[in-house]
DOFISE-620014 format. One record per atom (N, C-alpha, C, CB): residue number from 1; residue in one letter; atom name; x, y, z. Coordinates in Angstrom, 2 decimals, always signed. Glycine has a CB too. Example, Ala and Ser with C-alpha at 12.3 -4.5 7.8 and 13.67 -1.06 7.14 Angstrom:
residues 2
(atom 1, A, N, (+13.19, -5.69, +7.80))
(atom 1, A, CA, (+12.30, -4.50, +7.80))
(atom 1, A, C, (+13.20, -3.30, +7.80))
(atom 1, A, CB, (+11.31, -4.47, +9.05))
(atom 2, S, N, (+12.85, -2.25, +7.08))
(atom 2, S, CA, (+13.67, -1.06, +7.14))
(atom 2, S, C, (+12.90, +0.03, +7.87))
(atom 2, S, CB, (+14.08, -0.60, +5.72))
END
This chain:
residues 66
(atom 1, X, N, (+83.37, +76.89, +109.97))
(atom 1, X, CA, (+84.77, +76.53, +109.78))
(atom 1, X, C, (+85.25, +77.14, +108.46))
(atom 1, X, CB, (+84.97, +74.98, +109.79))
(atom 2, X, N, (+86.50, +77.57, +108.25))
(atom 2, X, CA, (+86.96, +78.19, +107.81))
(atom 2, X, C, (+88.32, +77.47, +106.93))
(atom 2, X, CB, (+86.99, +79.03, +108.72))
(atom 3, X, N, (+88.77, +77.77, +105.66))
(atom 3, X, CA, (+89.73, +77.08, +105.16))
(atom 3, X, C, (+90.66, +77.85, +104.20))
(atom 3, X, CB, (+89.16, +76.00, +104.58))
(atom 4, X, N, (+92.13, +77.19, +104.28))
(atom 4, X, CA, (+93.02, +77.73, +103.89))
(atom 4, X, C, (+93.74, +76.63, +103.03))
(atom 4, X, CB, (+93.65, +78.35, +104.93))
(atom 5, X, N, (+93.94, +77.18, +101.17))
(atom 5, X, CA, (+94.24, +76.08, +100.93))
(atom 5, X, C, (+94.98, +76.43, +100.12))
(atom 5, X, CB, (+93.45, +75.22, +100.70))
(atom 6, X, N, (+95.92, +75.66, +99.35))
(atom 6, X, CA, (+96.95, +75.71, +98.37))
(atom 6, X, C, (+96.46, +75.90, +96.69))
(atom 6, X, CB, (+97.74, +74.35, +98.59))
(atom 7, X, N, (+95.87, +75.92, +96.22))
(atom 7, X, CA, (+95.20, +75.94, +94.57))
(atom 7, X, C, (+96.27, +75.05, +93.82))
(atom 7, X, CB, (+95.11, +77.75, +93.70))
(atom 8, X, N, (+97.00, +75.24, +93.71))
(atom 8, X, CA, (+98.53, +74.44, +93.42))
(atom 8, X, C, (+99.85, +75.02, +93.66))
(atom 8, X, CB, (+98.69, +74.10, +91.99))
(atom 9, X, N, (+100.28, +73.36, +94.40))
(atom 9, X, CA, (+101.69, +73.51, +95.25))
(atom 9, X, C, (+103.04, +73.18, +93.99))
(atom 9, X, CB, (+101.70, +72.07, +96.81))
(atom 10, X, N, (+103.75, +74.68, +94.45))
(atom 10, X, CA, (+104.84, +74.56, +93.44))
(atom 10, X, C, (+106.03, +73.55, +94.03))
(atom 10, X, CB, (+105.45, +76.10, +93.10))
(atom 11, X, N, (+107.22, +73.02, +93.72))
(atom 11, X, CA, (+107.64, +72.33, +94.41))
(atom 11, X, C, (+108.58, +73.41, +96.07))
(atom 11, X, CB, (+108.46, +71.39, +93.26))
(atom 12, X, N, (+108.59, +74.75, +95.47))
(atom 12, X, CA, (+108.85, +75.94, +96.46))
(atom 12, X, C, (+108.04, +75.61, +97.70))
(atom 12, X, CB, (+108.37, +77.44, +95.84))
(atom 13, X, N, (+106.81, +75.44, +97.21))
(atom 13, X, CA, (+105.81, +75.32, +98.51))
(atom 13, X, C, (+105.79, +74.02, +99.71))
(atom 13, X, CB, (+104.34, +75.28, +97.84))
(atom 14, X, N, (+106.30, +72.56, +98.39))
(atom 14, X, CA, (+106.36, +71.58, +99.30))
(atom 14, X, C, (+107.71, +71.35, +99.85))
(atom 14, X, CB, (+105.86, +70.44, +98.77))
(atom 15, X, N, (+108.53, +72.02, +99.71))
(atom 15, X, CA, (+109.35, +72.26, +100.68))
(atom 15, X, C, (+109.82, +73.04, +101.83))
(atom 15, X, CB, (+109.84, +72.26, +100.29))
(atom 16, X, N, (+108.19, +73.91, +102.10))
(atom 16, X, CA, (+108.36, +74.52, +102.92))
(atom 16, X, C, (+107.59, +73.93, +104.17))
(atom 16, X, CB, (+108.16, +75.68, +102.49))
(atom 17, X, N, (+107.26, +75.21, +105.29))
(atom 17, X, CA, (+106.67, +74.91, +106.51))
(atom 17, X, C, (+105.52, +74.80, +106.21))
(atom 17, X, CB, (+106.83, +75.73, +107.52))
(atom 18, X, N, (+104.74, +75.09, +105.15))
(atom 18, X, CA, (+103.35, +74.93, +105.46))
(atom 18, X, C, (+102.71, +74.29, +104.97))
(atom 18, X, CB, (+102.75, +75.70, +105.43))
(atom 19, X, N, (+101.80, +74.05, +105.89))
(atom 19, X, CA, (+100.49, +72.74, +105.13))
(atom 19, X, C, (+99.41, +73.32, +104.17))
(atom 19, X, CB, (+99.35, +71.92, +106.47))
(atom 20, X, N, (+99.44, +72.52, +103.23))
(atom 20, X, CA, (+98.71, +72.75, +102.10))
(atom 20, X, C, (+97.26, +72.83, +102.42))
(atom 20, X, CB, (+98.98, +71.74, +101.13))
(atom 21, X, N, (+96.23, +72.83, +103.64))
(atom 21, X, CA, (+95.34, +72.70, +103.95))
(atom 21, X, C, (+95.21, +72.88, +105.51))
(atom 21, X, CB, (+95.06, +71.73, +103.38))
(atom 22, X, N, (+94.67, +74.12, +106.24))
(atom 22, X, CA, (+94.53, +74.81, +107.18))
(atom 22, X, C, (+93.05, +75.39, +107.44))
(atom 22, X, CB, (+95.46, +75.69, +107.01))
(atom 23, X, N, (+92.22, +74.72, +108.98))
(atom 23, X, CA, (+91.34, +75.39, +108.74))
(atom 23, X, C, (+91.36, +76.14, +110.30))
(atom 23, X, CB, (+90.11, +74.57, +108.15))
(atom 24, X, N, (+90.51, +77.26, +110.12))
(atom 24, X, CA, (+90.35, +77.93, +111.28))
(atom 24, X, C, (+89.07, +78.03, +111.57))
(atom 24, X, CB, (+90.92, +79.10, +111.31))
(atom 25, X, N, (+88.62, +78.55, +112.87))
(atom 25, X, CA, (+87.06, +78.94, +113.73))
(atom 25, X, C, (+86.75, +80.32, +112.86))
(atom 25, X, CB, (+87.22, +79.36, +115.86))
(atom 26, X, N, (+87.55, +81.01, +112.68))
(atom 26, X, CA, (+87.20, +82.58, +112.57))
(atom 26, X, C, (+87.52, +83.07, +111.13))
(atom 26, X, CB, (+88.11, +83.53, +113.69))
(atom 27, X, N, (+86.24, +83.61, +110.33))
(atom 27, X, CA, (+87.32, +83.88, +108.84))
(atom 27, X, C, (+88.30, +84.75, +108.99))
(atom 27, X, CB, (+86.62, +84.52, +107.52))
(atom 28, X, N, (+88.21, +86.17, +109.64))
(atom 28, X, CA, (+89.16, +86.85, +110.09))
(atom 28, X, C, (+90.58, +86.50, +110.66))
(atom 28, X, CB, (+88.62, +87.38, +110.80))
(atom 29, X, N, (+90.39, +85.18, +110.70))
(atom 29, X, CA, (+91.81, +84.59, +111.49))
(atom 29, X, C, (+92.36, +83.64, +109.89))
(atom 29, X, CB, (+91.34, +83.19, +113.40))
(atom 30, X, N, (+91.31, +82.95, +109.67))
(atom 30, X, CA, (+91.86, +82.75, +107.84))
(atom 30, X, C, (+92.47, +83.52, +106.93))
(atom 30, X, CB, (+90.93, +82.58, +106.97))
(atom 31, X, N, (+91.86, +84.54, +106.77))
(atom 31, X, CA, (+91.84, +85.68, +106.01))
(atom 31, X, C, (+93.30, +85.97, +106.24))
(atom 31, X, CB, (+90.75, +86.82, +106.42))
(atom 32, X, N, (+93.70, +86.40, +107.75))
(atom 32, X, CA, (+95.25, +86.89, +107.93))
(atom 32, X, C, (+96.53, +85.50, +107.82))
(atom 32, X, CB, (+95.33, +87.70, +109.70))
(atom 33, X, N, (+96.23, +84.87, +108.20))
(atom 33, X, CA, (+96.31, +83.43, +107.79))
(atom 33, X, C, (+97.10, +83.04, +106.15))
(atom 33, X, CB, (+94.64, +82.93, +107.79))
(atom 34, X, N, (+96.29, +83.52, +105.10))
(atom 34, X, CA, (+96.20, +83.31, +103.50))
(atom 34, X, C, (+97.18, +84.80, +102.68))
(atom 34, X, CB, (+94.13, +83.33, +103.00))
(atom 35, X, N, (+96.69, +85.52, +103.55))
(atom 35, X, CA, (+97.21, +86.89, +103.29))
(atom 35, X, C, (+98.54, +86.40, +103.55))
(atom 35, X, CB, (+96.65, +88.21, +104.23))
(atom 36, X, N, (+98.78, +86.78, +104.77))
(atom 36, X, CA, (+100.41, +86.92, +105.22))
(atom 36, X, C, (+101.27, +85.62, +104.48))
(atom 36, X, CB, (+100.60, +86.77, +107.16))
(atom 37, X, N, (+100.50, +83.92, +104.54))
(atom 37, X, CA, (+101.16, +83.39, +103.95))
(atom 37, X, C, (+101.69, +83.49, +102.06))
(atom 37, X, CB, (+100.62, +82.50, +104.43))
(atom 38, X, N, (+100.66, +84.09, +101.71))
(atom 38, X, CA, (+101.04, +84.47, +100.01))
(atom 38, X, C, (+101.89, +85.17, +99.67))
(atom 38, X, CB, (+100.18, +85.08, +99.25))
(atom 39, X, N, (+102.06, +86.56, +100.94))
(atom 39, X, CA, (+102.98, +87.40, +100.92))
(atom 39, X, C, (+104.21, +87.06, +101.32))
(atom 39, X, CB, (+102.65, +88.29, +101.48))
(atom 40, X, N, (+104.48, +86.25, +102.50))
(atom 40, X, CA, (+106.08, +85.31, +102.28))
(atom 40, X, C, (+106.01, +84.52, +101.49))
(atom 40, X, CB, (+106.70, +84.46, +103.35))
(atom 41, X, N, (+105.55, +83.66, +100.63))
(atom 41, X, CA, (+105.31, +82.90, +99.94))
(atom 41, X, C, (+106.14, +83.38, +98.65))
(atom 41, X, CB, (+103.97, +82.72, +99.95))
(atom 42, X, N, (+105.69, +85.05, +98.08))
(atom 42, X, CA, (+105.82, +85.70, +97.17))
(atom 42, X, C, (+107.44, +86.37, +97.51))
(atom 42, X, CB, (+104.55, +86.59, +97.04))
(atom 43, X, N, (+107.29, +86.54, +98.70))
(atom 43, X, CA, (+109.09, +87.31, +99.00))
(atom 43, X, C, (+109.51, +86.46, +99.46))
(atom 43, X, CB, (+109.53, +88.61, +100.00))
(atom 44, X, N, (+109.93, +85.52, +100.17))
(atom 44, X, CA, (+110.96, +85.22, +101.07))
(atom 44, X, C, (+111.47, +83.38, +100.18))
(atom 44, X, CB, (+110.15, +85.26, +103.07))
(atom 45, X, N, (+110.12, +82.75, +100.14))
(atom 45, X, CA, (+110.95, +81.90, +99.46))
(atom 45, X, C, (+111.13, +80.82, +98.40))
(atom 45, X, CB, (+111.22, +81.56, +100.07))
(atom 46, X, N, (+110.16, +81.87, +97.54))
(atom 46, X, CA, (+109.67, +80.89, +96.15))
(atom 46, X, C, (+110.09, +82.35, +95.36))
(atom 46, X, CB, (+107.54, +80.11, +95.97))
(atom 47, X, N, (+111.09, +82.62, +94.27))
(atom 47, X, CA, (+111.90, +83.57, +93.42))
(atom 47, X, C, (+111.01, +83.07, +91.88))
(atom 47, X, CB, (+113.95, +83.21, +93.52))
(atom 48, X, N, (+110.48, +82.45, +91.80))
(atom 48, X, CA, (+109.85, +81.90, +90.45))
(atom 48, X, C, (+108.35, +82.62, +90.29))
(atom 48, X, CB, (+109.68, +80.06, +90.51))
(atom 49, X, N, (+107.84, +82.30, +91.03))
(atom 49, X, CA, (+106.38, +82.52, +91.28))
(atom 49, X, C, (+105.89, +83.47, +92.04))
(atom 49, X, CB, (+105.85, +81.56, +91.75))
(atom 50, X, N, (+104.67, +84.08, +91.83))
(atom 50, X, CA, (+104.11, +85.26, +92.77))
(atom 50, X, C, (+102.49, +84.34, +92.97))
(atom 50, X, CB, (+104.03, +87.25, +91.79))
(atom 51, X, N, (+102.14, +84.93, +94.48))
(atom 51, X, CA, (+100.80, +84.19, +94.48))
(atom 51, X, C, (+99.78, +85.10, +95.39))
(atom 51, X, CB, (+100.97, +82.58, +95.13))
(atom 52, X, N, (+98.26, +85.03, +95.04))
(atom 52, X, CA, (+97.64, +85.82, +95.59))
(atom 52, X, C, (+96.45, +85.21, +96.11))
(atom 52, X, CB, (+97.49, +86.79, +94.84))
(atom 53, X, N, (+95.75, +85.89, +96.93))
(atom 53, X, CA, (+94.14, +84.91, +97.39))
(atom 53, X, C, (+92.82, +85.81, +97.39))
(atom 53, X, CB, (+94.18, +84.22, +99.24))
(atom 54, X, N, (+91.90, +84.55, +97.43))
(atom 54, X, CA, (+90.74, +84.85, +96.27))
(atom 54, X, C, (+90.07, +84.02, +97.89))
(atom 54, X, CB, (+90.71, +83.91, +94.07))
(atom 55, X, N, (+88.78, +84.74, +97.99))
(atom 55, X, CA, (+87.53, +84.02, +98.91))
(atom 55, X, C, (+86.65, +83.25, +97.96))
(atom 55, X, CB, (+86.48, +85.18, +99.76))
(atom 56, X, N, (+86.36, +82.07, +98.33))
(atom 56, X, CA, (+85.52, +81.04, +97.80))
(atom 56, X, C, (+84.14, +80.61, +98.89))
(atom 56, X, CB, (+86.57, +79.72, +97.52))
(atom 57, X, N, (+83.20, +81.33, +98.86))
(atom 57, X, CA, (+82.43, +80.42, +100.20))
(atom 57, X, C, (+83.00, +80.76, +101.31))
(atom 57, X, CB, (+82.53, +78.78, +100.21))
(atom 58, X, N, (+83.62, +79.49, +102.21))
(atom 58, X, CA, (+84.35, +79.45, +103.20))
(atom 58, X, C, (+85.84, +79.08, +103.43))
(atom 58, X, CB, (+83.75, +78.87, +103.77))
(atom 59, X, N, (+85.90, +79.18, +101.79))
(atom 59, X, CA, (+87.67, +79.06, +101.33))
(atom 59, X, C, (+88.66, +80.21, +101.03))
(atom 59, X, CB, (+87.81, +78.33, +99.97))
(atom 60, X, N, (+89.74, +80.13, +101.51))
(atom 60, X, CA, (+90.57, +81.13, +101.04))
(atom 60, X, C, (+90.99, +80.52, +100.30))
(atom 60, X, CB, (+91.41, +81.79, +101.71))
(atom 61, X, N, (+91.59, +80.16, +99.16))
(atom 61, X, CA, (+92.38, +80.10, +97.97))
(atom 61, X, C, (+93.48, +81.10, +97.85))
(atom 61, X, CB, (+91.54, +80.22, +96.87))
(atom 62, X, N, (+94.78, +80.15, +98.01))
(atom 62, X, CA, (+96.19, +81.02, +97.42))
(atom 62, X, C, (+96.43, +80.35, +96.12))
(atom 62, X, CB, (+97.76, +80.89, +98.47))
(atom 63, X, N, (+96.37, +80.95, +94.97))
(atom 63, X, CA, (+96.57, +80.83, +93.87))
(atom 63, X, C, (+97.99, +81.48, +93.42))
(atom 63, X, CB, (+95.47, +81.27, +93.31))
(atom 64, X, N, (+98.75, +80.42, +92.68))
(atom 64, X, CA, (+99.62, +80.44, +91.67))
(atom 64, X, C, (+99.73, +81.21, +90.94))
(atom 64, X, CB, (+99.60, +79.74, +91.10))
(atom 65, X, N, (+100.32, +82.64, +90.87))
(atom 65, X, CA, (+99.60, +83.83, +89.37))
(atom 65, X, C, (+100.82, +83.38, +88.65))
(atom 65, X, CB, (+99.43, +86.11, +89.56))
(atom 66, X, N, (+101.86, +83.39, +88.25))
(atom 66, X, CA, (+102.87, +83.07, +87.44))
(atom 66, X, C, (+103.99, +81.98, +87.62))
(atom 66, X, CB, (+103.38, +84.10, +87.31))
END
């Protein structure tokens, strides 16, 4: 099992669609999962903050960079 998680939620984040904690069967399905979400995350609807992800084990981590 596989996991997708928030590192810390800006208040941008808790007002959005997604859950702060996501796991999947497949890392490859995580992986695109953490990716794509950091990257809207970063454009579409948090203007403050940029965020990127880091593999932990069996964690993806989207981290907070600014």
């Amino acid at each position: 099992m596989f996991t997708v998680r928030i590192e810390k939620e800006c208040n941008c984040f808790k007002n959005s669609k997604y859950a702060p904690v996501q796991r999947f069967a497949s890392e490859s399905e995580a992986w695109e999962t953490a990716t794509k979400m950091a990257k809207e995350m970063t454009r579409d609807f948090c203007k403050n903050h940029a965020f990127s992800v880091i593999k932990e084990d069996d964690d993806f981590l989207i981290l907070l960079m600014s």
